[in-house]
C-alpha positions in Angstrom: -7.9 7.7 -1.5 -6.8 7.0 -4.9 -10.4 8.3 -6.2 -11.8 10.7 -3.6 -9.2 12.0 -1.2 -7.2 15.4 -1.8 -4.1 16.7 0.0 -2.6 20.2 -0.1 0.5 21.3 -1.4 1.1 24.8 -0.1 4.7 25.4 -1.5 5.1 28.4 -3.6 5.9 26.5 -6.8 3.3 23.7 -6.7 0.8 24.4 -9.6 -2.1 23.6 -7.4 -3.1 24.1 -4.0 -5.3 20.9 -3.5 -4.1 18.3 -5.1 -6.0 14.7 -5.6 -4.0 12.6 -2.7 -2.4 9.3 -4.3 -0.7 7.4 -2.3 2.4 6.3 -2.1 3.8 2.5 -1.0 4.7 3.3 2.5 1.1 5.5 3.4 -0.5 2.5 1.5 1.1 0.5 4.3 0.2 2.7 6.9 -3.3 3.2 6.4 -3.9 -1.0 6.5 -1.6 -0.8 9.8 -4.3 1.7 11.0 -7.5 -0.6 9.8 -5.5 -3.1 11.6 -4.9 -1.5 14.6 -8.3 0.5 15.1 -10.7 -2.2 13.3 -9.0 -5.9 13.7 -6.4 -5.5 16.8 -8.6 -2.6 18.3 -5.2 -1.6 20.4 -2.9 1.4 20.6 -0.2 3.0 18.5 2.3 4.9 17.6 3.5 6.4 14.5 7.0 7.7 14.1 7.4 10.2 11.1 9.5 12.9 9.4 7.9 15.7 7.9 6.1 15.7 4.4 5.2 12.2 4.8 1.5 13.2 4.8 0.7 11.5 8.4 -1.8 14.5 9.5 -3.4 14.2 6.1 -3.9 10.4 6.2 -5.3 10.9 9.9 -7.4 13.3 8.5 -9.1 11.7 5.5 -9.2 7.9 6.9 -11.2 9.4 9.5 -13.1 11.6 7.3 -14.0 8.2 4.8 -14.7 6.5 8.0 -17.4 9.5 9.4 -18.9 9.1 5.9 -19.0 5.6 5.5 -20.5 4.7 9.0 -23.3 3.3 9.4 -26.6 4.5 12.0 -26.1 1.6 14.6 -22.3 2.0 14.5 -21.4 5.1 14.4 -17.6 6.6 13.8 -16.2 8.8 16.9 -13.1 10.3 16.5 -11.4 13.2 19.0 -8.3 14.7 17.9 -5.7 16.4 19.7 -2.6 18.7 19.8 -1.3 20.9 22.5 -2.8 24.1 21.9 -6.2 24.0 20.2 -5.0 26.7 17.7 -3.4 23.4 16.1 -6.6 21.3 16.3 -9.4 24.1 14.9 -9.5 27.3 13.1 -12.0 27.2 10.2 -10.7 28.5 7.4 -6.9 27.4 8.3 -5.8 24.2 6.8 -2.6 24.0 9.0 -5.4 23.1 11.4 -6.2 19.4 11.7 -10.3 19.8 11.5 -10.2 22.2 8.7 -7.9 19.4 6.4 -11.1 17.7 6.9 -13.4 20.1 5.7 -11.5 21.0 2.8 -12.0 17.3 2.0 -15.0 17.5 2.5 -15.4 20.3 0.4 -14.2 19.0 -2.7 -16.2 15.4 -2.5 -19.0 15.1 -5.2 -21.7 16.4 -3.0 -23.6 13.0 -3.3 -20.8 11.6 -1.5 -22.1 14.0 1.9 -24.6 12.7 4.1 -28.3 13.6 3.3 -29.0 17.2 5.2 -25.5 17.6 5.9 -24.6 21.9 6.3 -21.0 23.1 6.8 -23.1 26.4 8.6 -24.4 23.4 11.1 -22.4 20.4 11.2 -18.9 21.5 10.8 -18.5 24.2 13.4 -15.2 25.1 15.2 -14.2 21.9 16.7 -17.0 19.4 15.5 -17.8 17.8 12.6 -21.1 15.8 12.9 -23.0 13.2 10.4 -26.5 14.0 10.9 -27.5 10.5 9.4 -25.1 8.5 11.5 -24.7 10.5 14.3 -20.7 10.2 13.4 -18.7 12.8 15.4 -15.3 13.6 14.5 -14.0 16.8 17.1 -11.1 18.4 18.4 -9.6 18.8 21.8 -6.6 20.4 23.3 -4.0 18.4 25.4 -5.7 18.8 29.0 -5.0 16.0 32.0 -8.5 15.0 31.0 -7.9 14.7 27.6 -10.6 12.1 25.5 -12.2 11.3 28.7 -15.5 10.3 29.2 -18.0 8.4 26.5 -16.1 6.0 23.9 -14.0 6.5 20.9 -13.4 4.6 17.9 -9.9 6.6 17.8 -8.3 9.5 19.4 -5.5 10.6 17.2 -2.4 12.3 19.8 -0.6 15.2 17.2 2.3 16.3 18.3 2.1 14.4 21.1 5.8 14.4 23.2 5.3 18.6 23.0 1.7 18.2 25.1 2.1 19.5 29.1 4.2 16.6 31.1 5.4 15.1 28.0 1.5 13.8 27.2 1.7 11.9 30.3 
C-alpha cells in the first residue's frame, strides 16, 4: 500500500484529489485480519466501521494487488456487492466501488499491469479481468441469488444491513 496504492480525497480543501494511500495502525491491522481471514482461516467476516476509515478503499486495492499478483493456476475471483448496482459500477464515478479500482489501476507504473491488459477490454462496466491469470474481480447488485454459482476467493457485502430483507 505504502508504495503502490492511492486513495482519494474528494473534500474541497484537500490539495490533491488522489492521494498515495498510507496506512494507518488500525487499516494496517485490518488488512492482516483480511489475509487471515480470506488466505489462512478461509472463513467469513464482518467489519464494523464509521465513516472515513477508508474500508471501501482497502477492499478495493487488497483486491486489486491480489488480481494483479495472482498467479495462472490460482487465479483471484472477487464479486462485490451493494444494494443498487449504481453503488457497485459506473465507469468514470469513483463513489462506485469498481471504478476505486480502476483509478488504481490507472495510476500503477504501467509495468505493474498484466501483459495485454486494455481498460477499452478488460475493465468494462462491472468486470475487471486479468487476461494472464484469468483473475476476475466484478460487481453484482444485492439479488436473493447474490454470488451464486462458480467459486470465489471473496465476495465483499457493502452496505450490507440496507440490501432487500436486511441481506438475508
Amino acid at each position: 500500500w505504502n508504495r503502490w496504492a492511492w486513495t482519494a480525497d474528494p473534500r474541497p480543501d484537500a490539495p490533491l484529489m488522489y492521494v498515495p494511500f498510507g496506512l494507518f495502525d488500525c487499516q494496517i491491522d485490518l488488512v492482516s485480519f483480511l489475509w487471515d481471514l480470506i488466505y489462512n482461516r478461509r472463513k467469513d467476516g464482518h467489519i464494523d466501521k464509521s465513516r472515513d476509515l477508508g474500508v471501501s478503499w482497502i477492499a478495493t486495492t487488497f483486491s486489486a494487488q491480489r488480481w494483479l499478483m495472482a498467479k495462472p493456476d490460482n487465479p483471484f475471483l472477487c464479486t462485490f456487492g451493494s444494494r443498487k448496482e449504481a453503488f457497485v459500477d459506473v465507469v468514470g464515478d469513483a463513489d462506485t466501488l469498481l471504478e476505486k479500482i480502476r483509478i488504481g489501476l490507472r495510476l500503477v507504473p504501467g509495468w505493474q499491469l498484466p501483459k495485454g491488459f486494455k481498460f477499452s477490454d478488460h475493465a468494462p462496466t462491472l468486470r475487471i479481468k486479468n487476461p494472464q491469470t484469468n483473475s476476475l474481480i466484478k460487481g453484482e447488485s444485492a439479488n436473493t441469488n447474490f454470488g451464486r454459482g462458480g467459486r470465489q476467493t471473496v465476495l465483499w457485502f457493502d452496505e450490507h444491513a440496507a440490501w432487500p430483507e436486511g441481506g438475508y
